[in-house]
Legacy VTK file of the C-alpha trace (Angstrom):
# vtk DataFile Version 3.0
C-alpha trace
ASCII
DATASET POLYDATA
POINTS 417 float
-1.147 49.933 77.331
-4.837 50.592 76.763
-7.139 49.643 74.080
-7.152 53.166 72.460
-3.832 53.767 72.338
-3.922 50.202 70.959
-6.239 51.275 68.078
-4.647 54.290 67.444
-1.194 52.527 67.210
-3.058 50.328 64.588
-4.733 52.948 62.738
-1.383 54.945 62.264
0.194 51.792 60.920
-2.362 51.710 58.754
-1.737 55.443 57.633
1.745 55.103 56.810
0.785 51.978 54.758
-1.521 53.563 53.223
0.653 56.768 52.367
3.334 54.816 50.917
0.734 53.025 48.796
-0.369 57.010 47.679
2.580 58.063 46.824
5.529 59.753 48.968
5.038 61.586 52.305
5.173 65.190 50.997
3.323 68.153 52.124
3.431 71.697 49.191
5.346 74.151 50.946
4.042 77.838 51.048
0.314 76.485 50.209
-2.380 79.078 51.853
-5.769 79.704 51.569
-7.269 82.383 49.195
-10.509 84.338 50.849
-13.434 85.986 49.627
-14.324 89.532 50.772
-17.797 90.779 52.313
-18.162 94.196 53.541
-20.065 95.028 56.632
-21.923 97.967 55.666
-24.424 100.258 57.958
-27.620 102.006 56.486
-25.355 105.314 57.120
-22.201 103.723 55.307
-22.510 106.392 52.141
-21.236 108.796 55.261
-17.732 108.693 54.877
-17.060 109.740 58.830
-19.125 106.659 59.910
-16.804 103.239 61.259
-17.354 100.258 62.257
-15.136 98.082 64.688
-15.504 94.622 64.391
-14.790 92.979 67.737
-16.327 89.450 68.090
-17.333 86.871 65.579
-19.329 83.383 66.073
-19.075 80.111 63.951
-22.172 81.081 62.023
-20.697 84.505 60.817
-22.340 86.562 63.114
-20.135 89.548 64.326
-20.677 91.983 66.672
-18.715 95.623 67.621
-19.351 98.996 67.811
-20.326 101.968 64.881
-18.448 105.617 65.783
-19.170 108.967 63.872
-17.183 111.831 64.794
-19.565 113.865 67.322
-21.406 111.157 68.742
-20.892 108.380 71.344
-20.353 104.610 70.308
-23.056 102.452 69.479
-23.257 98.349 69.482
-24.359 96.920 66.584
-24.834 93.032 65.195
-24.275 92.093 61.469
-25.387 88.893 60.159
-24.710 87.342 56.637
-28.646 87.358 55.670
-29.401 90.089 57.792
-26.799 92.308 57.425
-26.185 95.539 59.878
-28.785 96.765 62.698
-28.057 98.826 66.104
-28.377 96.608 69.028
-31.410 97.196 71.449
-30.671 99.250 74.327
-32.524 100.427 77.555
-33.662 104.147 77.483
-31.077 106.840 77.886
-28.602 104.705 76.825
-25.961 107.304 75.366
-22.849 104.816 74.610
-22.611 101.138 74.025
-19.443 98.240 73.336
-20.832 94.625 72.109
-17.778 92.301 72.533
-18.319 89.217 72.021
-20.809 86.151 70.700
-21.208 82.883 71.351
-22.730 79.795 68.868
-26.028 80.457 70.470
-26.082 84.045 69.093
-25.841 85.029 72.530
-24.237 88.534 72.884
-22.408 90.440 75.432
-21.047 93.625 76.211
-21.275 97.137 77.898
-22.998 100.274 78.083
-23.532 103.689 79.448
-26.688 105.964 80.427
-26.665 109.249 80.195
-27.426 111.320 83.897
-26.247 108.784 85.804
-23.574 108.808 88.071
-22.247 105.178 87.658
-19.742 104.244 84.525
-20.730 101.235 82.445
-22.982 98.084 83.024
-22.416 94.610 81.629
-25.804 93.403 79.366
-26.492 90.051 78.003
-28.953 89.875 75.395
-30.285 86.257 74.617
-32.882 86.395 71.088
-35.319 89.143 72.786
-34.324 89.142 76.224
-32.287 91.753 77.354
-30.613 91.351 80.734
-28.388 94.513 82.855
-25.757 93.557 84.934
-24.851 95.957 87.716
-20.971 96.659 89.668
-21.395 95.144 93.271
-22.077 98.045 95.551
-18.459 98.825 95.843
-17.967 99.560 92.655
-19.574 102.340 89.725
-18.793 100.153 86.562
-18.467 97.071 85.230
-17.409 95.816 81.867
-18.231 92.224 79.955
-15.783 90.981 77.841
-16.028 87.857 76.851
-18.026 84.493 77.136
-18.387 80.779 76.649
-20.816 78.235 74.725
-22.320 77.364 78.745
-23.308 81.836 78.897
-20.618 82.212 81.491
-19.316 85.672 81.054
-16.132 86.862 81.989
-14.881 90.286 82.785
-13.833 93.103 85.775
-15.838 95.908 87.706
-13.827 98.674 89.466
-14.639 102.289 90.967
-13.098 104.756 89.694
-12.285 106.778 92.744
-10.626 103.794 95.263
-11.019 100.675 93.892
-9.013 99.220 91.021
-10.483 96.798 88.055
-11.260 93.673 89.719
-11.495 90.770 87.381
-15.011 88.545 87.924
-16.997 85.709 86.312
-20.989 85.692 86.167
-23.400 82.985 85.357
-26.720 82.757 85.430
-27.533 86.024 87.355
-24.321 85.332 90.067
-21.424 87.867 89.772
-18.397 85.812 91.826
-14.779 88.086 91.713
-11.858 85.774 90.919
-9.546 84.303 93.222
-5.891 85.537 93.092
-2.829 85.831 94.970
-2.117 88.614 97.522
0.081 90.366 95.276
-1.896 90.903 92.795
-3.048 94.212 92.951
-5.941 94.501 90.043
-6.850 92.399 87.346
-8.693 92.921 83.897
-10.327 89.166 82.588
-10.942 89.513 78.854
-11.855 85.788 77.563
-13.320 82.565 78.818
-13.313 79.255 77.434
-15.774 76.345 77.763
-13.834 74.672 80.504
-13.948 78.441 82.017
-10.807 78.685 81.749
-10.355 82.657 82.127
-7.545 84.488 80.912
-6.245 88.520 81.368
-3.509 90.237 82.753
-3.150 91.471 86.318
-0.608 94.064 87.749
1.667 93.144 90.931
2.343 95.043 93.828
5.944 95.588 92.905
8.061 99.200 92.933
7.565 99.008 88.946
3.684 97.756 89.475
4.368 95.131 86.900
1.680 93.155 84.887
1.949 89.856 83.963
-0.507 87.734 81.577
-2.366 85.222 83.411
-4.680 82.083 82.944
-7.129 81.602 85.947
-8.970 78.172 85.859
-10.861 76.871 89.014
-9.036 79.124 91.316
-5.929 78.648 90.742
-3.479 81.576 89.053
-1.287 80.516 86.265
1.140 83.448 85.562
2.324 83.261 82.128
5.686 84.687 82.235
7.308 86.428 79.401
9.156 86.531 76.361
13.010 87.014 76.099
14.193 91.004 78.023
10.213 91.569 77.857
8.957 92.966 81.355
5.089 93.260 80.892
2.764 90.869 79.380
-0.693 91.016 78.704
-3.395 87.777 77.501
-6.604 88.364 75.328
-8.063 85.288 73.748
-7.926 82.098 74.467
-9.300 78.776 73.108
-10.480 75.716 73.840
-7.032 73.583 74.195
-6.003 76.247 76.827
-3.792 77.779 73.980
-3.160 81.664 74.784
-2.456 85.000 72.820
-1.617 88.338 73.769
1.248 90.563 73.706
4.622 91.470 75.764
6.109 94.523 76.153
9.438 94.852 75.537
12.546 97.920 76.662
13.045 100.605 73.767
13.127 104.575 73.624
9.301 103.785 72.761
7.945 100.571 74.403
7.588 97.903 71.923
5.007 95.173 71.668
5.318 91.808 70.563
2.858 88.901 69.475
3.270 85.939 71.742
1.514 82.609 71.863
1.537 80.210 75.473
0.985 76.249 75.121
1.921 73.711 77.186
3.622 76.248 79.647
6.150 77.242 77.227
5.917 81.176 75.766
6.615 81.960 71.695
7.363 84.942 69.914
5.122 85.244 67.009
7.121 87.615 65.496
5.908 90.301 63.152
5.671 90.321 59.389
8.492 92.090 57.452
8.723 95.858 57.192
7.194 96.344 60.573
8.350 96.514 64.207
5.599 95.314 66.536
3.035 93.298 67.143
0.194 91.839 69.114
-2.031 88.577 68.962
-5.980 89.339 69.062
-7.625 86.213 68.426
-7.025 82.543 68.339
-9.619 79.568 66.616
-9.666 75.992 68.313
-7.610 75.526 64.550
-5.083 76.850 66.161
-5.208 79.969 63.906
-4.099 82.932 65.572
-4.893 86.788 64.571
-2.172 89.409 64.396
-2.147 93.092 64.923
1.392 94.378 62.940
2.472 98.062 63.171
5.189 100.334 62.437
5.742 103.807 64.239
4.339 104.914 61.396
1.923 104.052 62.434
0.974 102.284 59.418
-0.964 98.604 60.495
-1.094 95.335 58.292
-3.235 92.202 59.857
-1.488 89.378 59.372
-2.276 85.111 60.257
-0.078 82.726 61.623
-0.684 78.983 61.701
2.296 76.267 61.529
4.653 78.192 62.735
4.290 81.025 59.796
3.108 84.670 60.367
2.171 85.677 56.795
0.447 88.942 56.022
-3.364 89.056 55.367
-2.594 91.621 52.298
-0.578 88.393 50.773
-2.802 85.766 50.965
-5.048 86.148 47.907
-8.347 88.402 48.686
-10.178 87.794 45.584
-12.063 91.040 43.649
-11.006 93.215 46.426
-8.504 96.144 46.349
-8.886 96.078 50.147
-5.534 96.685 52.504
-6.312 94.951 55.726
-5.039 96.360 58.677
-6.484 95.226 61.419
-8.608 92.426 63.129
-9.888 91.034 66.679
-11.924 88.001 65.490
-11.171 84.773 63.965
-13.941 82.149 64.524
-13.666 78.430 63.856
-14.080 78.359 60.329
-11.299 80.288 59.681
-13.521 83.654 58.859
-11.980 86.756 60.476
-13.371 90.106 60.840
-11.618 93.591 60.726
-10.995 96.618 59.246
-9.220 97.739 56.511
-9.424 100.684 53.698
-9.835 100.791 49.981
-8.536 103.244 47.105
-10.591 106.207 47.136
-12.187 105.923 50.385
-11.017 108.044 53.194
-12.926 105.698 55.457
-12.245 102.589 57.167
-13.932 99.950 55.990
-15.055 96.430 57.985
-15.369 93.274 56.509
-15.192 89.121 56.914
-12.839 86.907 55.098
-13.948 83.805 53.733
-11.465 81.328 52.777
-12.761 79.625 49.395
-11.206 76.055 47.753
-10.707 74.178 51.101
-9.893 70.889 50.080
-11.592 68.003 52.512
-9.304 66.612 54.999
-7.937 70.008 55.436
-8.065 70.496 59.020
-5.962 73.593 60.096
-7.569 75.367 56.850
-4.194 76.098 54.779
-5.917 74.914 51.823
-3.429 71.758 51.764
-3.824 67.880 53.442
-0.971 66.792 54.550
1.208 65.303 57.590
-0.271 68.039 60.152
-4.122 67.068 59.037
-3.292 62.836 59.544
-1.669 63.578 63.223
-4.574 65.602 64.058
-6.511 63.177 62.914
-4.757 60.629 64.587
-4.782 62.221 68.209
-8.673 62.260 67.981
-9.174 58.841 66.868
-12.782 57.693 67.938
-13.608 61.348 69.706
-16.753 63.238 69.080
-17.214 66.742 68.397
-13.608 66.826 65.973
-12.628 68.960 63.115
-11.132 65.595 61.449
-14.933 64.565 61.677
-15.509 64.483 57.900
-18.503 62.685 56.731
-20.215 63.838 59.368
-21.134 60.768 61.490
-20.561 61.942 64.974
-16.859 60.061 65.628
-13.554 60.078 64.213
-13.132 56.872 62.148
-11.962 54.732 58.802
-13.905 56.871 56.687
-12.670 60.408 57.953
-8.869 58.758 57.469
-9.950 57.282 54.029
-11.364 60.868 53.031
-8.287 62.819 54.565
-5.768 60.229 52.310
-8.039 60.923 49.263
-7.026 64.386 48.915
-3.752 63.672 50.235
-1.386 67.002 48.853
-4.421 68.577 47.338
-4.177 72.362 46.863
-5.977 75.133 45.891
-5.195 75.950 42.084
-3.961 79.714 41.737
LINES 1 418
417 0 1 2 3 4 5 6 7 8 9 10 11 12 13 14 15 16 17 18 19 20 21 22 23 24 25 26 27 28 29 30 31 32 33 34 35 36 37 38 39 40 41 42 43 44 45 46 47 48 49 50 51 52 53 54 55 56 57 58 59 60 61 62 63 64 65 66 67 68 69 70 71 72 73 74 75 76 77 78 79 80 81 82 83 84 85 86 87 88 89 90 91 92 93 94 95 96 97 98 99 100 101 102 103 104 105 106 107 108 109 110 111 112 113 114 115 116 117 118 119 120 121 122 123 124 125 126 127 128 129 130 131 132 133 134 135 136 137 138 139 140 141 142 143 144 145 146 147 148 149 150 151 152 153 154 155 156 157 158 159 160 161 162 163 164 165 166 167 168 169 170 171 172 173 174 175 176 177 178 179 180 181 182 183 184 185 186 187 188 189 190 191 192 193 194 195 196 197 198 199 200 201 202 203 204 205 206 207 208 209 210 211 212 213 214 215 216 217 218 219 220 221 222 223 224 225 226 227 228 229 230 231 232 233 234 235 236 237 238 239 240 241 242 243 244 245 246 247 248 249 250 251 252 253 254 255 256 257 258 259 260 261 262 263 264 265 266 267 268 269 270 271 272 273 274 275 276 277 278 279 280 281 282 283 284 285 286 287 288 289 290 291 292 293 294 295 296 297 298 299 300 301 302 303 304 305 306 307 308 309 310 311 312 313 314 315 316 317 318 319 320 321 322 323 324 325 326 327 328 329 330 331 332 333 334 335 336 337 338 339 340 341 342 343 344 345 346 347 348 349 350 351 352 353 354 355 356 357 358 359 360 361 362 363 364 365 366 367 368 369 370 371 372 373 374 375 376 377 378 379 380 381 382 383 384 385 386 387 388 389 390 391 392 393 394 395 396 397 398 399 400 401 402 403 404 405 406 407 408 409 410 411 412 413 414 415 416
């Protein structure tokens, strides 16, 4: 047995001790965070035909997506929490533009379009003021980023649209590689990368049905993540930093229907959908462990919904403060629990975006459902002495005495409703 699991063996000793000596082991059931409301607004918000789609969001609040009027093409923009709403920078004759995703270093990626020319979309990166194009190899006539890590490795696919299909591909540093799969695999689509680059996506087999199956690609080597119970397609969109994945499967009806899944530790779950509606599909997942929920009806009539320890609870339920806002939908959840979407208010025909804030977290809190309890102290726990940790409270660089002292402090503590 080795000296950490030595001192951790200790240190939870000294937990339980210490519990006991607090008071009994009991955690509030149904506790959840309440959040504050922003809007993201445009300088042509008072138009009533104007939206904006939130699709990425870093830790510092930064979000990035695109603005749409009816008439006109798409247009990236970046909203900041001091700075609030301005069109991203694009090269001239630029008629269309998708910003994706952000990283911590306000580093932002995406795609775009000019007008005349006979190729589809390029990938751009644009670090502070520099502004750099990525082209499809010559084989292809588009290429499109989606996603990308703290190290600026971007993930995404290029295809042509007369012979070739999307191709998934990773580039760094000015290098476009395509990924390695299997032979069957006939096309792929890569939509997220982690910092171990750790890619995920879905890719479509050469089978009679052409099935597609979710996948998690990480130094070459294919992990197909199966599916969910009589499902027969999935597809992955996010993943984090623990290798934890979201997406969707598709499942048999007389209208396909989509389910929220999330895959850890090789195993698949069914994230359900909240009540009243019939589908679902995961967007988003925080290193938390927070993961962001799409939930529709035929209708189709959306709700955006959270789930976290083993809950999916609806967005609308969880206490928006001064906000008559109906949130329906959402692709970005960053670290500190924020998330970005889109929802609608009384008496505007509009779609409105916004970020969530959740207000009263209690310290010690580390999966931010405004309560301290057993799930905090074994996350605590399991990063004993580590660096770079959530359970990291005062602040001093490692996982210690104090951060367990601090956690058993506010042992039980809830936000007051």
């Amino acid at each position: 047995m080795n000296r950490t699991h030595l001192r951790r063996r200790h240190w939870s000793r000294l937990a339980f001790a210490a519990l006991v000596a607090f008071g009994p082991i009991t955690t509030p059931s149904g506790a959840q965070c309440r959040y504050d409301v922003t809007s993201i607004e445009s300088a042509a918000q008072a138009d009533s035909t104007v939206n904006l789609t939130p699709y990425a969001m870093n830790d510092h609040g930064w979000v990035v997506g695109t603005w749409t009027k009816p008439g006109l093409w798409e247009r990236a923009f970046l909203w900041t929490p001091d700075a609030g709403f301005e069109f991203l920078p694009m090269p001239e004759g630029t008629f269309i533009s998708f910003a994706v995703d952000i990283n911590n270093a306000n580093v932002i990626i995406g795609y775009y379009g000019v007008d005349g020319d006979d190729l589809g979309y390029f990938g751009f990166l644009i670090d502070g003021d520099e502004f750099t194009s990525v082209y499809p190899p010559i084989e292809g006539d588009s290429i499109r980023f989606q996603g990308i890590n703290e190290n600026n490795e971007v993930a995404g696919y290029w295809a042509n649209s007369f012979d070739v299909p999307p191709l998934a591909c990773r580039w760094f540093d000015g290098v476009l590689t395509d990924l390695d799969f299997p032979d069957d695999a006939s096309s792929q689509r890569a939509y997220d990368i982690n910092d171990s680059s750790k890619i995920v996506g879905d890719l479509t087999l050469d089978t009679p049905d052409w099935d597609t199956r979710a996948f998690l690609w990480d130094d070459g080597e294919t992990t197909e993540l199966g599916l969910l119970p009589d499902a027969y397609d999935s597809y992955a969109t996010a993943v984090n930093n623990h290798a934890e994945v979201v997406g969707r499967c598709r499942l048999p009806g007389s209208d396909p229907i989509d389910r929220a899944f999330l895959w850890r530790d090789g195993v698949m779950l069914d994230l359900g959908t909240v009540l009243g509606y019939e589908e679902s599909k995961a967007t988003d997942i925080n290193d938390r462990g927070q993961v962001l929920v799409d939930c529709w009806d035929p209708g189709p009539i959306h709700t955006l919904a959270l789930w976290q320890q083993n809950e999916l609870i609806a967005i609308n339920e969880l206490h928006v403060l001064g906000s008559d806002l109906d949130a329906f939908s959402g692709k970005a959840m960053n670290n500190a629990g924020q998330i970005a979407g889109r929802g609608s208010v009384p008496g505007d025909s509009s779609s409105v975006a916004f970020v969530l804030t959740p207000i009263d977290v209690p310290e010690g809190d580390v999966d931010l459902d405004c309560r301290v309890g057993v799930p905090d102290l074994l996350y605590l726990l399991e990063h004993w002495g580590q660096a770079g940790s959530f359970a990291d409270f005062d602040g001093d660089g490692l996982v210690g005495v104090v951060d367990l002292l601090i956690l058993l402090e506010h042992w039980t503590e809830t936000d007051s409703r």
